[in-house]
C-alpha positions as CSV (number, residue, x, y, z in Angstrom):
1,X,27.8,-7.4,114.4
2,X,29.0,-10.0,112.1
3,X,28.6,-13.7,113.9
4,X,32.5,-14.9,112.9
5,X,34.2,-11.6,114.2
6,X,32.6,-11.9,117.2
7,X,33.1,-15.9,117.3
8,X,37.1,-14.5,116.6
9,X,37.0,-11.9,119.2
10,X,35.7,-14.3,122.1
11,X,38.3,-17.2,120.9
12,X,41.2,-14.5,121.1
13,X,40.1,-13.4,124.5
14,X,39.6,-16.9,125.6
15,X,43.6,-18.4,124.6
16,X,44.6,-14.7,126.0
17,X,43.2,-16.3,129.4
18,X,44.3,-19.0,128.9
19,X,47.5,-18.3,128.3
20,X,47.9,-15.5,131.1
21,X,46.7,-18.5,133.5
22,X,49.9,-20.4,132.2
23,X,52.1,-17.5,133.1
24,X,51.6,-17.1,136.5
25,X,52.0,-21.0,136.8
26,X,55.7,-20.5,134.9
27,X,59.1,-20.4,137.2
28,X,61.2,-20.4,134.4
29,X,62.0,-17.1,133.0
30,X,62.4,-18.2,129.4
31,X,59.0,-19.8,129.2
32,X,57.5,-17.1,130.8
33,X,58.5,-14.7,127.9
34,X,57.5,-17.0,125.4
35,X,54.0,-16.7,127.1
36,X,54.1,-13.2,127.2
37,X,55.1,-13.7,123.3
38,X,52.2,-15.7,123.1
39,X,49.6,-13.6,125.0
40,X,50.8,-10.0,123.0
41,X,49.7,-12.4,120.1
42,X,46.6,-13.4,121.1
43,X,45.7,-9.5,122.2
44,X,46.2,-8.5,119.1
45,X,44.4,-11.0,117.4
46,X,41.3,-10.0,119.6
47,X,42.0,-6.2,118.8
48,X,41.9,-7.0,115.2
49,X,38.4,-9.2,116.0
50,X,36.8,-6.3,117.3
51,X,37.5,-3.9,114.9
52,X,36.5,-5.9,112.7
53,X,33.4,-6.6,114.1
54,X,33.0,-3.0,114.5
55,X,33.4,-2.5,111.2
56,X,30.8,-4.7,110.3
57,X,28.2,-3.0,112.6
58,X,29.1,0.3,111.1
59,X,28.7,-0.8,107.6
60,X,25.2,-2.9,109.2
61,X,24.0,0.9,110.4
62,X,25.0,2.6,107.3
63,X,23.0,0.0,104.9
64,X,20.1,0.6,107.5
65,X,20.0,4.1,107.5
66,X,20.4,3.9,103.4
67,X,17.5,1.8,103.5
68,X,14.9,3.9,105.7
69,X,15.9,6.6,103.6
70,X,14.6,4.1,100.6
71,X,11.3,3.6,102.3
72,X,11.0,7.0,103.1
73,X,11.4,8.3,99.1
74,X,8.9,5.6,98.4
75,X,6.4,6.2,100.2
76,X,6.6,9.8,99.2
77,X,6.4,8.8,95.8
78,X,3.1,7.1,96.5
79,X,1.9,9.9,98.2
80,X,3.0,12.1,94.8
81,X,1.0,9.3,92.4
82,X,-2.0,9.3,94.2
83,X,-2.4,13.3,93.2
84,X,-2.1,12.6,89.4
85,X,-3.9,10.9,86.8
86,X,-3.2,10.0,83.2
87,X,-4.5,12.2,80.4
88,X,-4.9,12.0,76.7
89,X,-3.6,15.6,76.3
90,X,-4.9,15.2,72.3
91,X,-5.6,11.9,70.7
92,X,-2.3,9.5,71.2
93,X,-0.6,12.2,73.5
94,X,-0.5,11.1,77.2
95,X,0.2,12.9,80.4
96,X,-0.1,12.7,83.6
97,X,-1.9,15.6,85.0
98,X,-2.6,17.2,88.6
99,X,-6.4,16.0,89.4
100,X,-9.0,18.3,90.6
101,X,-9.2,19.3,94.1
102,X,-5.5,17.9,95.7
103,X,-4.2,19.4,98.8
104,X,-2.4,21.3,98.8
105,X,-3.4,22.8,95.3
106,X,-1.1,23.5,92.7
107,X,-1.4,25.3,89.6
108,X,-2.6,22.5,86.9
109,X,0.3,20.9,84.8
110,X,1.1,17.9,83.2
111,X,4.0,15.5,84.3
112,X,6.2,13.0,82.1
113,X,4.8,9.7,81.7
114,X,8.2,8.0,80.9
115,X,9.6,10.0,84.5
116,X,6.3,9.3,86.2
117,X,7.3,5.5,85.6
118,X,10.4,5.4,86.4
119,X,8.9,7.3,90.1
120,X,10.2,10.9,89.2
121,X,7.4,13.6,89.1
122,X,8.9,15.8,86.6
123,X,6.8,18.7,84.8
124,X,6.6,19.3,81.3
125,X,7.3,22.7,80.6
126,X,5.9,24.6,77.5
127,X,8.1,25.4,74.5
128,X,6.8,28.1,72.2
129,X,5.9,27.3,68.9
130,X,3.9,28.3,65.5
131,X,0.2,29.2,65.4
132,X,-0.5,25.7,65.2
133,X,1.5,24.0,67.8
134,X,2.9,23.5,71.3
135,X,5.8,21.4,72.6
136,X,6.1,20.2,76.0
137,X,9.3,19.3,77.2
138,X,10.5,16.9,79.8
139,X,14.0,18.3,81.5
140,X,14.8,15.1,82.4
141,X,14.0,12.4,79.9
142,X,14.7,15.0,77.5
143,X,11.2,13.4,76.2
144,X,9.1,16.6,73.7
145,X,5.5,16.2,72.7
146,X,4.6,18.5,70.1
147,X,1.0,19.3,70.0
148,X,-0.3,20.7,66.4
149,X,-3.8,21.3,65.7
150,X,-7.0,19.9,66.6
151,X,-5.9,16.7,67.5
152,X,-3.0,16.0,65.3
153,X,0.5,15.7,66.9
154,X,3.6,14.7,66.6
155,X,6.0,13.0,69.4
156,X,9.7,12.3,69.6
157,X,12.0,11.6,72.2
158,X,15.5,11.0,73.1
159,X,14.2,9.5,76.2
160,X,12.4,6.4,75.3
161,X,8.9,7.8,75.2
């Protein structure tokens, strides 16, 4: 709970007492509703403290729980990295690909370097092409690697890579 809405809330409750102490002390019916004024003032005042306090706590657990939720995706993610390594798929043209032997085993692929960066595992899929060539295409980053030949490629990317 948040330190000055509970600092509020004990303050209103306090003058509340005080006040209600007053009352009962009161003989003259005019003074005694200007008390009672007084102390429906204060109550409120300590209503509003403790919602407000509650609100505080509520937004407190919500920032929590979207917090362990962080931790939780990252330490997934470190799990993910640990079962990939970078490739030179052809000279200049990098990948991360599944290594040899992970559990559980997957079929081989490669994954985005720009995505795998960024802490996104996202596979490249293979585009058709010519005799010559192969594109693989990120369908995130958007990022294309177009393989041609024996070693000689060409890469673009809409994505930064």
């Amino acid at each position: 709970m948040e330190v000055t809405a509970i600092m509020s809330l004990t303050s209103s409750l306090k003058a509340a007492g005080d006040i209600a102490n007053s009352m009962l002390k009161l003989r003259d019916a005019a003074a005694f509703q200007q008390k009672a004024i007084e102390l429906n003032g204060e109550i409120l005042n300590a209503q509003n403290s403790a919602l407000a306090a509650n609100a505080a706590q509520a937004a407190l657990i919500e920032e929590k729980r979207a917090l362990e939720k962080q931790i939780v995706e990252m330490k997934d993610w470190a799990r993910q990295k640990e079962r990939y390594g970078l490739k030179e798929i052809v000279r200049g043209v990098f990948a991360y690909e599944l290594k040899a032997g992970v559990e559980p085993p997957e079929p081989t692929h490669y994954v985005c370097t720009n995505c795998y960066e960024q802490g996104k595992k996202r596979i490249l899929y293979r585009q058709p092409g010519d005799a010559r060539s192969v594109t693989l295409d990120c369908p995130d980053c958007k990022t294309a690697l177009r393989v041609v030949g024996a070693g000689v490629y060409e890469a673009g990317s809409e994505g930064g890579h």
